[in-house]
Structures are given as structure tokens and as C-alpha cells.
Residue, then its C-alpha position, 0 to 999 in steps of 0.5 A: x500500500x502507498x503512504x499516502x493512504x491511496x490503494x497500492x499498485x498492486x491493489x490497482x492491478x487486481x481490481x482491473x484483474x476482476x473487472x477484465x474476469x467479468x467483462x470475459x463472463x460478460x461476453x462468453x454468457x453474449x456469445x452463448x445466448x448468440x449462439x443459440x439464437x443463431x441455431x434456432x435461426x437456422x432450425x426455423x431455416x430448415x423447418x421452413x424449406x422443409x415445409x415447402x417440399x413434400x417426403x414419401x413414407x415407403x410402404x410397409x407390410x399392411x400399410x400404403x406408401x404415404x405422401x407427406x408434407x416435409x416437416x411431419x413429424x410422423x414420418x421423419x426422413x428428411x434426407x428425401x425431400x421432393x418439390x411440388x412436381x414429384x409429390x403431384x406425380x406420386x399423389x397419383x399414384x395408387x398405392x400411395x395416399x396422403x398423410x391423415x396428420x399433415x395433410x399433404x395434399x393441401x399444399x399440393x392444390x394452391x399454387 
């Protein structure tokens, strides 16, 4: 401590050391919360152009192939997503109906 009754160098040094350990928390909780708002973007991203495309379920033993829109949750294949055209093409097929949950075919008849 100095004399003159003012806080010693080293006191001065571990007072800017805690402000310099807050301000790095500060801004790890920042890049976290951007993070995560960065992921939900690019999941709202995906569910979007997933909505704008259609999937086909195989046929099962006992069960029709069905038609789906690409985000249903009842079927969850993303990895084979079809535009407007292939899903219209396959709706007329007949072994193949829509989905009872998503409704497929809604989307197939606005354009």
C-alpha cells in the first residue's frame, strides 16, 4: 500500500484483474445466448424449406406408401425431400395416399 493512504499498485492491478474476469463472463454468457439464437435461426431455416417440399413414407407390410408434407413429424426422413412436381406425380399414384396428420395434399392444390 502507498503512504499516502491511496490503494497500492498492486491493489490497482487486481481490481482491473476482476473487472477484465467479468467483462470475459460478460461476453462468453453474449456469445452463448448468440449462439443459440443463431441455431434456432437456422432450425426455423430448415423447418421452413422443409415445409415447402413434400417426403414419401415407403410402404410397409399392411400399410400404403404415404405422401407427406416435409416437416411431419410422423414420418421423419428428411434426407428425401421432393418439390411440388414429384409429390403431384406420386399423389397419383395408387398405392400411395396422403398423410391423415399433415395433410399433404393441401399444399399440393394452391399454387
Amino acid at each position: 500500500m502507498s503512504g499516502s493512504g491511496g490503494i497500492s499498485r498492486l491493489e490497482k492491478w487486481r481490481i482491473t484483474r476482476y473487472f477484465l474476469v467479468w467483462q470475459l463472463r460478460q461476453a462468453e454468457q453474449q456469445v452463448r445466448t448468440l449462439e443459440a439464437q443463431e441455431e434456432q435461426q437456422r432450425r426455423r431455416s430448415r423447418r421452413a424449406r422443409a415445409e415447402q417440399l413434400w417426403k414419401i413414407e415407403p410402404q410397409r407390410s399392411g400399410s400404403v406408401t404415404l405422401l407427406h408434407r416435409g416437416g411431419c413429424g410422423r414420418f421423419d426422413n428428411a434426407g428425401a425431400l421432393i418439390d411440388r412436381e414429384a409429390a403431384l406425380a406420386t399423389l397419383r399414384e395408387p398405392d400411395v395416399e396422403p398423410c391423415p396428420v399433415c395433410a399433404p395434399e393441401t399444399g399440393l392444390t394452391v399454387q
